[in-house]
C-alpha positions as a Markdown table, in Angstrom:
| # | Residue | x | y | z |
|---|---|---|---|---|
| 1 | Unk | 0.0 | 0.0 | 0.0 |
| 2 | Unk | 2.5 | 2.4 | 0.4 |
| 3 | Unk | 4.9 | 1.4 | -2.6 |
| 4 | Unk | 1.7 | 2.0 | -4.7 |
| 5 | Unk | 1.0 | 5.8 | -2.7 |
| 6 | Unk | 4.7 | 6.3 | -3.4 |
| 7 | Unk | 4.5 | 5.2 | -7.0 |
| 8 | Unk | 1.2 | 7.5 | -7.4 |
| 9 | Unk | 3.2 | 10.7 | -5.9 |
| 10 | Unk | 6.4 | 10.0 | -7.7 |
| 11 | Unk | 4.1 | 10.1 | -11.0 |
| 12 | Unk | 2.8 | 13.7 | -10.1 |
| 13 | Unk | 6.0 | 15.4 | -9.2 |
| 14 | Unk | 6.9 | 14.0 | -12.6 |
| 15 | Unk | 4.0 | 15.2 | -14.5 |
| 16 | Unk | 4.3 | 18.8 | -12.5 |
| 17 | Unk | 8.1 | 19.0 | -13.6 |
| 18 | Unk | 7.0 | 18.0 | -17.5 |
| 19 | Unk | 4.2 | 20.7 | -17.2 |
| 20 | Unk | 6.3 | 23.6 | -15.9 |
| 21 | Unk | 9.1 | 22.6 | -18.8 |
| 22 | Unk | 6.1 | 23.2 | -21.2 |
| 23 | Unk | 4.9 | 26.2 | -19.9 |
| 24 | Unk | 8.5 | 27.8 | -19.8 |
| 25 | Unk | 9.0 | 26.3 | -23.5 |
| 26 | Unk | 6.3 | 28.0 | -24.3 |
| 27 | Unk | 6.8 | 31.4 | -22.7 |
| 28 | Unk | 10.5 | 31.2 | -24.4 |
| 29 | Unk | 8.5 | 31.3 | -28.0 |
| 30 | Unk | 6.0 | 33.8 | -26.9 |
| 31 | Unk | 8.7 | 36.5 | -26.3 |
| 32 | Unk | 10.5 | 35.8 | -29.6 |
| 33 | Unk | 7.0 | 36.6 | -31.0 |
| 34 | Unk | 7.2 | 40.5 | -29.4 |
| 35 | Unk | 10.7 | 40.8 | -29.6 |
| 36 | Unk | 13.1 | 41.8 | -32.5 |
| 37 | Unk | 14.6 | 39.0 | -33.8 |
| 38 | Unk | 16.7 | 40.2 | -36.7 |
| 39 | Unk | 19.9 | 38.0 | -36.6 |
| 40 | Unk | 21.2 | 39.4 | -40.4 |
| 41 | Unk | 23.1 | 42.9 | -37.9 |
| 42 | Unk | 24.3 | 40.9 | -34.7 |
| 43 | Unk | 28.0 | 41.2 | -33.4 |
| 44 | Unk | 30.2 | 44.1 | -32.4 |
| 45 | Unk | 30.3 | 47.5 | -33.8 |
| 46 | Unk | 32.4 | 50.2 | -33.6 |
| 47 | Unk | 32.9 | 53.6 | -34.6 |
| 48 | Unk | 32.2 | 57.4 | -33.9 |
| 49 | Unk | 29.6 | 60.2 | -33.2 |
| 50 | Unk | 30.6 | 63.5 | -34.2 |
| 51 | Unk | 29.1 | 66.9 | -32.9 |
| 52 | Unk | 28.7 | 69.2 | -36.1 |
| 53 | Unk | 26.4 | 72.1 | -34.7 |
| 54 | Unk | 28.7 | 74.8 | -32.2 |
| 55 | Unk | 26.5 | 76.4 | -30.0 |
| 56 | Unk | 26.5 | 78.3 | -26.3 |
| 57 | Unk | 25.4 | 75.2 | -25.0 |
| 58 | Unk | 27.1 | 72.3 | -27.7 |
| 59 | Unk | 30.9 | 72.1 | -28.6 |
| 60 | Unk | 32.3 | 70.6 | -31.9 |
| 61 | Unk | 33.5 | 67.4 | -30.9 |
| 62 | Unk | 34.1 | 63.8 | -31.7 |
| 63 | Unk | 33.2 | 60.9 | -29.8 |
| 64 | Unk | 34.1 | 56.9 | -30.0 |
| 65 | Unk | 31.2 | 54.2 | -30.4 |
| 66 | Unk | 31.1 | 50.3 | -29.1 |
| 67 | Unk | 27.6 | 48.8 | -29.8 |
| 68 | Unk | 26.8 | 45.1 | -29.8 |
| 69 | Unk | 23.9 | 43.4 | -31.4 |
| 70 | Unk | 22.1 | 41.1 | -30.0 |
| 71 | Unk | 18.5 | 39.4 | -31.5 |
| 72 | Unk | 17.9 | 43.1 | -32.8 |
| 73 | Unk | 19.0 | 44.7 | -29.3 |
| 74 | Unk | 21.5 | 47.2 | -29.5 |
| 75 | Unk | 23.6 | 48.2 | -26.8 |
| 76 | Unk | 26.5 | 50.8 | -26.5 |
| 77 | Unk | 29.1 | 52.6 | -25.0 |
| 78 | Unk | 29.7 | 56.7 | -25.9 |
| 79 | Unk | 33.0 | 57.9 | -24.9 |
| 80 | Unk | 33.3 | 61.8 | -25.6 |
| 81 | Unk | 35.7 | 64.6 | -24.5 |
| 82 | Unk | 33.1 | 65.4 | -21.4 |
| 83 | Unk | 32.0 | 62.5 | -20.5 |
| 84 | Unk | 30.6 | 58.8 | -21.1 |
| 85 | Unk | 27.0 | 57.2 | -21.7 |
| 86 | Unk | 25.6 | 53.9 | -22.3 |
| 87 | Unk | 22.5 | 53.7 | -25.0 |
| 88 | Unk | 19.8 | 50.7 | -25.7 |
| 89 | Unk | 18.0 | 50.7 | -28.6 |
| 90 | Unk | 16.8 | 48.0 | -31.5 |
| 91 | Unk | 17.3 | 47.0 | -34.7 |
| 92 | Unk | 14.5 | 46.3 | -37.2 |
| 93 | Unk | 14.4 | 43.7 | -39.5 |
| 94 | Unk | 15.3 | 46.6 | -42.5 |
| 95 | Unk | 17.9 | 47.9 | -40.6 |
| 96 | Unk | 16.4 | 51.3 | -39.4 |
| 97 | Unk | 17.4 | 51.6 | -35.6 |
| 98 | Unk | 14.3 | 52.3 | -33.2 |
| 99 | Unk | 13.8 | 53.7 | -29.5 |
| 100 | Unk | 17.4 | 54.7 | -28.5 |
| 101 | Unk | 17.5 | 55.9 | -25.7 |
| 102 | Unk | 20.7 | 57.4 | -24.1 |
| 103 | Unk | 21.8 | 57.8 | -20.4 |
| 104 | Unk | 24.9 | 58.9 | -18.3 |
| 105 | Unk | 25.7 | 62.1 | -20.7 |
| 106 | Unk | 24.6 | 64.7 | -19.3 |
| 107 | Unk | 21.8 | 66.8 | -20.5 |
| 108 | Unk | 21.1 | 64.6 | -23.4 |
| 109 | Unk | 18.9 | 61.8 | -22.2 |
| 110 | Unk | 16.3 | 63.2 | -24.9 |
| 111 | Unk | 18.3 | 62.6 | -27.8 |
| 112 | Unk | 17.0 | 61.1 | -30.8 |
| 113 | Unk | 18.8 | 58.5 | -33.0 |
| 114 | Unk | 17.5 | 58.0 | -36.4 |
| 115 | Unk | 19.5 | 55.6 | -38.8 |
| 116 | Unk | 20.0 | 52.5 | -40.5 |
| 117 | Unk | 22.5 | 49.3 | -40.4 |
| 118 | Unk | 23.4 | 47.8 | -43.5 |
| 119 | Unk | 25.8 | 44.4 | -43.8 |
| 120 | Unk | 29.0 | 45.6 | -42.6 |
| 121 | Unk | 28.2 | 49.6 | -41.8 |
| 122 | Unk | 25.7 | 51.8 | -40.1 |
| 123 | Unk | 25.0 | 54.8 | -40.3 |
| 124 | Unk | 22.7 | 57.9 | -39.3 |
| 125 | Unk | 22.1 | 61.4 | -37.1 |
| 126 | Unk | 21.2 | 62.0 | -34.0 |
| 127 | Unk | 19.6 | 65.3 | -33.1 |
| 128 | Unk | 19.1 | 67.2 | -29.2 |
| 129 | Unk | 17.8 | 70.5 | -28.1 |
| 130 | Unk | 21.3 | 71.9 | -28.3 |
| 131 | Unk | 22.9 | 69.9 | -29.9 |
| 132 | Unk | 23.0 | 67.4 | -33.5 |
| 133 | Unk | 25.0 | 65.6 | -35.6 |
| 134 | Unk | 26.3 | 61.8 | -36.9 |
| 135 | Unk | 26.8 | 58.5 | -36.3 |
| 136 | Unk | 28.6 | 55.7 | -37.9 |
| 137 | Unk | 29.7 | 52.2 | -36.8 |
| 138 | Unk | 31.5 | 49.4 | -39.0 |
| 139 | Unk | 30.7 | 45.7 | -37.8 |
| 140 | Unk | 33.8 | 44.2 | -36.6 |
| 141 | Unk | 32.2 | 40.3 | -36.1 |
């Protein structure tokens, strides 16, 4: 009697542990349904953004890029004379990069990115209240 209550308890754990493998299976697929899954721009990037508009508030300058993509996720490092940020963004299926947003440089949280990857470069302009200018990259991987 209680080989066969053992038997019948061993038989749900193991139907509970196939259950929960399922239903993480198939919450794994449901987020590559919402998510970008562009593979065709993944590796590591690098390159520059330059400042090209000198006003009170924006100097001329030139700053490094190191972006990595990921699924269609972009995320980067800015290295400029004043300081550093960090930027997440994505990367459509096309190419054209989407909803970067910047932090860490100060002042420009609100910048907007507009651009496109193509097989082995990227390119584009960014633009800010003060400030605008360009951005390139050139896949290294």
């Amino acid at each position: 009697m209680l080989s066969h209550q053992f038997h019948s308890i061993r038989q749900l754990v193991v139907r509970i542990i196939l259950a929960m493998a399922l239903i993480g299976l198939a919450a794994c697929d449901a987020t590559r349904l919402f998510t970008p899954t562009s593979t065709e721009f993944d590796g590591a990037w690098v390159g520059q953004l330059s400042v090209s508009l000198r006003t009170e508030d924006c100097y001329i300058a030139r700053g490094g890029l190191r972006v990595k993509v990921e699924n269609g996720q972009l995320y980067g490092e800015l290295r400029l004379p004043l300081g550093r940020g960090n930027f997440t963004g994505t990367v459509a299926e096309d190419g054209t990069v989407a909803g970067i947003k910047l932090t860490g440089v100060q002042g420009a949280t609100d910048a907007e990115f507009t651009g496109t990857f193509q097989k082995n470069t990227a390119q584009g302009e960014w633009t800010h209240k003060y400030c605008r200018g360009e951005w390139e990259l050139k896949k290294l991987r």
